[in-house]
N, C-alpha and C positions, 0 to 999 in steps of 0.2 A: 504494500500500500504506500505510494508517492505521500512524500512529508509536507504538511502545509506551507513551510517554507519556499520561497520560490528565488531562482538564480534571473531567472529571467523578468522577472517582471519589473525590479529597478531599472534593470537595462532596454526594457521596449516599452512598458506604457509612458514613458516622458514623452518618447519619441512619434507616440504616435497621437500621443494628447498635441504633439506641436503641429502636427497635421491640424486638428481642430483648431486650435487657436490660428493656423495661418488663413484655413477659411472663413473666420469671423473676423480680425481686422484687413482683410480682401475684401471683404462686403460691407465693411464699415466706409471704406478708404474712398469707396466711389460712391459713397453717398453724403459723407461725413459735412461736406462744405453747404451742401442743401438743408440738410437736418437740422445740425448744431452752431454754422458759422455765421459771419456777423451780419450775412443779408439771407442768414436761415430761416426755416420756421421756429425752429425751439433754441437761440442763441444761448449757448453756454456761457459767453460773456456777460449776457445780460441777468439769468439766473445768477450767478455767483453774485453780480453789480447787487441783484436785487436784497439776495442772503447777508452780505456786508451793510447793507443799510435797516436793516429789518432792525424792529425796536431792542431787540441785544443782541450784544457781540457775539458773532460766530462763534461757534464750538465746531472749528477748522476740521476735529475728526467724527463731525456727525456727517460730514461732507469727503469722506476721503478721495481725494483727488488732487493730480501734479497741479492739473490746470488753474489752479491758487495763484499759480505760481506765470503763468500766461495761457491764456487762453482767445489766444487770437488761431483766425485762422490758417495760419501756417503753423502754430502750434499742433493745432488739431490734426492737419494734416501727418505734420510729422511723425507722431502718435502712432499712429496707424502704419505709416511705410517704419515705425521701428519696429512693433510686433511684428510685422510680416519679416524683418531682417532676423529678431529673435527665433522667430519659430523657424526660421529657415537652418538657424546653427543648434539649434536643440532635435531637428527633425535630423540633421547631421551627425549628431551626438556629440556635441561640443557640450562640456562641464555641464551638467545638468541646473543644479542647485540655485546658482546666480539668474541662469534664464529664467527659469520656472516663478523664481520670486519677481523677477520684471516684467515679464508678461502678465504676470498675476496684478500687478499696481497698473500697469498699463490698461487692465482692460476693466478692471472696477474703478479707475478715475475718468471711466467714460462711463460706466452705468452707473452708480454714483451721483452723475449729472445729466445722464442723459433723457430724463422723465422719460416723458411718455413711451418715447421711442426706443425704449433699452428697458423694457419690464417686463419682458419675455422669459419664463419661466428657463430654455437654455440659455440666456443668458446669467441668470442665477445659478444652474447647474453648475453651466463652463467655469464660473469663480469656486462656487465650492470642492469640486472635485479637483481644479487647479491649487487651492491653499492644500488638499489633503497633498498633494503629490511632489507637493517643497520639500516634503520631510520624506518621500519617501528612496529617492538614491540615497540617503548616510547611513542606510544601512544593508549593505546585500552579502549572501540572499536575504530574501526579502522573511522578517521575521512570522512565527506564525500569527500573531494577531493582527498585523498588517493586513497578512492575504485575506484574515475574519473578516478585517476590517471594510475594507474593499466590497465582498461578496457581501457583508452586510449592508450598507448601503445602496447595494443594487439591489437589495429583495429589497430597501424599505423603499427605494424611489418608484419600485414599479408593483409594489402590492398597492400605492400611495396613490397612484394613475387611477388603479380600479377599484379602492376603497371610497372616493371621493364622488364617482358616480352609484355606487349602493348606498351611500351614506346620504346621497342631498333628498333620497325620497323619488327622483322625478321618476313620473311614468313611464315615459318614454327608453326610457333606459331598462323598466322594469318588466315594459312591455315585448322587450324585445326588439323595437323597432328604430333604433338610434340612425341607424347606418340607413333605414329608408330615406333620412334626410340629412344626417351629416356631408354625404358626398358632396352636395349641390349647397350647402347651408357653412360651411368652412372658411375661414375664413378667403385662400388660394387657393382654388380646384385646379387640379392640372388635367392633361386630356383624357389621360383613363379615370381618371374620378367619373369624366360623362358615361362612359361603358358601364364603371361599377354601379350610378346609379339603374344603369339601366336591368338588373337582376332582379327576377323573381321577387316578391315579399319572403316565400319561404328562406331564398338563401340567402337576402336580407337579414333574416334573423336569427338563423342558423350562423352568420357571419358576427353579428353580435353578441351570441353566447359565448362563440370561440372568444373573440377579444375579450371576454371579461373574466372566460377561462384563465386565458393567456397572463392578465395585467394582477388579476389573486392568486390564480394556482400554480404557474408556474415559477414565480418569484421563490418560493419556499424550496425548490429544489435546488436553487444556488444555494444551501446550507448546508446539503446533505454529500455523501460522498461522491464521490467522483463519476459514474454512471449518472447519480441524478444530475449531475452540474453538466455535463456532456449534452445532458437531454434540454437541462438548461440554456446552454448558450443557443444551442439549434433551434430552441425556440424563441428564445430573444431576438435572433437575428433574423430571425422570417418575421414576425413580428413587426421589427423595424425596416425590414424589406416591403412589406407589404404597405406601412405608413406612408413611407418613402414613395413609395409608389403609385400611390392616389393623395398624393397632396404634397403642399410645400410648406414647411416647415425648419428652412434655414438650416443650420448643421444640427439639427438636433439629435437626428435619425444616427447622424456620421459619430456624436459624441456618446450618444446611450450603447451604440454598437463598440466602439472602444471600453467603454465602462463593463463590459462582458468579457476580458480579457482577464482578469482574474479570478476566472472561474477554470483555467488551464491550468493545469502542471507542468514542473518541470519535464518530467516522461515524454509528455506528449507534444510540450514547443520545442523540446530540445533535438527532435527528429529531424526540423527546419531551420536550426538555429544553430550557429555557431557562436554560444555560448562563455562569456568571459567567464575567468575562474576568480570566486574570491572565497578569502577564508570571515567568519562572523566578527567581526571587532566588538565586543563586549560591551562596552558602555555606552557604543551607538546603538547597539540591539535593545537594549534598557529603554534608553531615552526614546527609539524611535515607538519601542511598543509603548511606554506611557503615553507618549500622544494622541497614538493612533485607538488606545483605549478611550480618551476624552474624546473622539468623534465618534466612535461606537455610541459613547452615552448621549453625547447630542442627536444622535441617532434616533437610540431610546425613547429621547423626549417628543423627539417630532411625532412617531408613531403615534404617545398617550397623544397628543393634540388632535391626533385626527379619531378620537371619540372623546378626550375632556378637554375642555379648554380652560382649565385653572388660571389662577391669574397667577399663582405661584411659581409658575412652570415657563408660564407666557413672561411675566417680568425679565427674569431673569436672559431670556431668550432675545430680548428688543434689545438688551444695551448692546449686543453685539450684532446686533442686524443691521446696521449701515457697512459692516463688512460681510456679508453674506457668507459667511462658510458655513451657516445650517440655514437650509429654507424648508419652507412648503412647497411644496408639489402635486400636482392632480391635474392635468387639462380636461376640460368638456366635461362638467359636471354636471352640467344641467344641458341640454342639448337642444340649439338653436331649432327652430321650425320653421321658420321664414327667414327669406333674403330679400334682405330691403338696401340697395345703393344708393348712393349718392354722387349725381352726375355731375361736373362742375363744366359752367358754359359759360360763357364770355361772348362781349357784344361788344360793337362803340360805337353804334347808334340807339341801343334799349330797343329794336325791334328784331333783328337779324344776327340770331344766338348759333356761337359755334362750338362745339363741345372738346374740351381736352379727353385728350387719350393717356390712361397710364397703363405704366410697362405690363403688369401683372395682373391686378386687379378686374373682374368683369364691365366692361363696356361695351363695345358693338356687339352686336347679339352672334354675328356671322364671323366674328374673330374667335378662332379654337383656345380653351382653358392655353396654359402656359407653363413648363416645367423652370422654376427659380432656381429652387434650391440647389447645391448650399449653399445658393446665398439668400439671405435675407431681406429682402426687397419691402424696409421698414414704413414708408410712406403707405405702400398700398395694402399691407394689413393693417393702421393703425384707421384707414379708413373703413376695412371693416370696424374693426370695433366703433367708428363713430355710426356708423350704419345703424349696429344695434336699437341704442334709441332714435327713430327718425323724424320727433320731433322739435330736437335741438339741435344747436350746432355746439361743438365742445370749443372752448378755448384754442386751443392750438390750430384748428381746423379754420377758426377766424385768422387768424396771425398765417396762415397759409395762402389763405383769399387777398389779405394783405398783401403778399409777397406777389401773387401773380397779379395784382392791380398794380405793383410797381415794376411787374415784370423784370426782376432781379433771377439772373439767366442761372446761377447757384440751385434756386429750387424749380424753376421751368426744364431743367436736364436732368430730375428724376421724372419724369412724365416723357412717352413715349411721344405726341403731339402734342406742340405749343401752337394751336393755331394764330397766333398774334406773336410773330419772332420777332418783327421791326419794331413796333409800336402796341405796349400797352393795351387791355382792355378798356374803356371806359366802365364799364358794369360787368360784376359778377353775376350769377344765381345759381342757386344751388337746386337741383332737381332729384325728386324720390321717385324712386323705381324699385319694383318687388320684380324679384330674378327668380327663376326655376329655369333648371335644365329642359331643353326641349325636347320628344320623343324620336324615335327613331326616322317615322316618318314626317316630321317637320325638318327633321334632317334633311328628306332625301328632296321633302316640296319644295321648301323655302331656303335651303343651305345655309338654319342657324342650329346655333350651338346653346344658344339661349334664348326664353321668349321672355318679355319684359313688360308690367305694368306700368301705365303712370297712376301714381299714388298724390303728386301733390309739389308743388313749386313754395321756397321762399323765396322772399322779396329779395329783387335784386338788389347788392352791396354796389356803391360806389366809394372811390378814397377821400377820404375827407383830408382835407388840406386845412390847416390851422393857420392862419397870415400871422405875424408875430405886429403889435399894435405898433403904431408910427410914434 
């Protein structure tokens, strides 16, 4: 029986966690100057500006972040082309320890500040399982509570997935019937998402039991010995193949699948692996297993939360939640049933309205879903979520509307057509539409991909210009 210990896994999961980190500041990088920079929608400079002036002084580490320090746009930038230079010498196996801790500051001093558009659940992931994996090259091979450690966290993130939809009550989830409208109700469908919606009801909901199979029952076999961890990882990774594969989801898919790598032994990577040799160094093994037992118990804790929410358990948990190395986790807990958009048109007469086009997102009906990922294509999910409720507009969604009435080409080059590239809209409006995938044969009549209701127009936006008095 192979020893929980492991040789290999100090020496490949850094390297291929730098794989994930190099696709999440890749995806940041070429969007970063539209999102966060000084003629963005969500200005980082201007949040901090705003945090410094707020009625008391900053507590600098409820905000952990460089950009204190500048946050101008070529900061930002930089940012992101250095993660992508780090992960590029840790994907190489250059010293692990130094990267690992600077990609880790690097990419929590962007979510940290990045509101809206950086509160994606693998974005919280990527930090936490990145602070777990600072401590874990000093000591190899890898001690056994380490490897506990590791596999324990992957049963609690993914019993945590399917705990949160048995636990909210919704019907729809109870009914069996999630997946008749998740495909087309998501926030980015990509093209076989339209096929998968097109399945029977039965195996509709035969597809449903599997996944809730999948997200309770098989997490428990990453505990057990090595046949059930075997049977584990094969099923994780169909799992995440299958996510992957009707929908986008950024590198989520790429990082949960890495997270399944400690569920291997040495035995069985050491077939593929030319393996460095080291002997235990004693006081590294010490220290590394006491840490890695304080994640176990934050572990622990997370689980009680997801049936008591004590305030005892909860306290203690918030002073360290501006650096995320324990969160919450669960997507889809309650499951969407309509797709309601929101179309953004521009005009510069108020009669003769042209509609922008974005990369990802559903728009023309006869434009096929889109495959993203991994990358993260933040504007046009955050527009789902503004969808959700369709009778407001959120904050930032205004300050968006702002930017394309000033026509600042920063946020007009995340969107696939800017129909006004010279000159400005005069008038916004925002337009509601309820989306459902079309059937086979509206396919083959009308050659769309989706059929669309008008639900309802707000009043067009124009920029208000403030003259400063004489």
């Amino acid at each position: 029986m192979p020893l929980l210990s492991q040789q290999f896994l100090p020496w490949l999961f850094p390297r291929l966690l730098g794989v994930v980190y190099f696709a999440a500041f890749w995806s940041l990088l070429v969007q970063v100057r539209g999102l966060f920079g000084s003629h963005g929608i969500l200005p980082i400079a201007s949040y901090l500006a705003a945090i410094r002036e707020g009625v008391r002084k900053p507590d600098y580490l409820d905000f952990p972040t460089i950009f204190w320090l500048n946050s101008g746009d070529r900061a930002l930038v930089g940012g992101c082309l250095a993660g992508l230079l780090l992960s590029i010498l840790l994907i190489a196996g250059a010293p692990p320890v130094p990267l690992l801790i600077l990609l880790w500051l690097l990419y929590l001093s962007y979510v940290s500040v990045g509101q809206e558009f950086l509160a994606y659940q693998w974005d919280t992931l990527l930090l936490e399982v990145g602070f777990m994996t600072i401590f874990l090259p000093l000591a190899s091979p890898a001690p056994p509570l380490v490897v506990f450690a590791y596999r324990f966290f992957l049963f609690r993130f993914m019993i945590s997935a399917g705990a949160v939809k048995l636990l909210s009550g919704d019907p729809i989830w109870r009914s069996l019937t999630a997946l008749c409208y998740h495909y087309q109700t998501q926030p980015i469908p990509n093209r076989p998402a339209w096929y998968a919606h097109q399945m029977p009801l039965s195996i509709q909901k035969l597809s449903t039991l599997l996944t809730l199979l999948l997200e309770v029952g098989a997490p428990i076999l990453a505990l057990g010995p090595e046949p059930a961890r075997l049977a584990c990882l094969a099923l994780m990774i169909l799992l995440q193949l299958l996510i992957a594969g009707t929908g986008n989801y950024g590198f989520f898919n790429l990082l949960t699948i890495v997270m399944c790598l400690p569920l291997l032994d040495d035995g069985l990577a050491g077939r593929f692996l030319d393996l460095p040799q080291a002997l235990p160094y004693e006081p590294a093994v010490i220290a590394v297993s006491v840490v890695f037992g304080i994640f176990i118990i934050l572990n622990l804790c997370q689980l009680v939360l997801l049936v008591h929410r004590g305030r005892w358990l909860i306290r203690p948990l918030m002073r360290i939640s501006q650096f995320m190395i324990t969160n919450h986790y669960g997507l889809f807990a309650v499951m969407t049933t309509e797709r309601y958009e929101f179309v953004i048109e521009g005009s510069l007469d108020g009669n003769q309205w042209q509609e922008y086009e974005f990369r990802w997102k559903p728009g023309d009906p006869q434009r096929p879903p889109r495959q993203a990922a991994p990358h993260m294509p933040r504007l046009d999910w955050q527009m789902w979520f503004a969808a959700l409720d369709p009778n407001r507009l959120e904050p930032w969604l205004k300050n968006f509307i702002v930017r394309l009435l000033q026509g600042h080409r920063e946020v007009t080059s995340l969107l696939a057509v800017n129909p006004f590239p010279d000159t400005p809209p005069t008038y916004i409006r925002v337009t509601v539409y309820r989306y459902n995938f079309s059937d086979y044969h509206q396919r083959r009549r009308e050659s769309i991909w989706w059929s669309r209701t008008l639900i309802g127009r707000f009043q067009p936006m124009k920029l208000q210009i403030h003259k400063q008095p004489a």
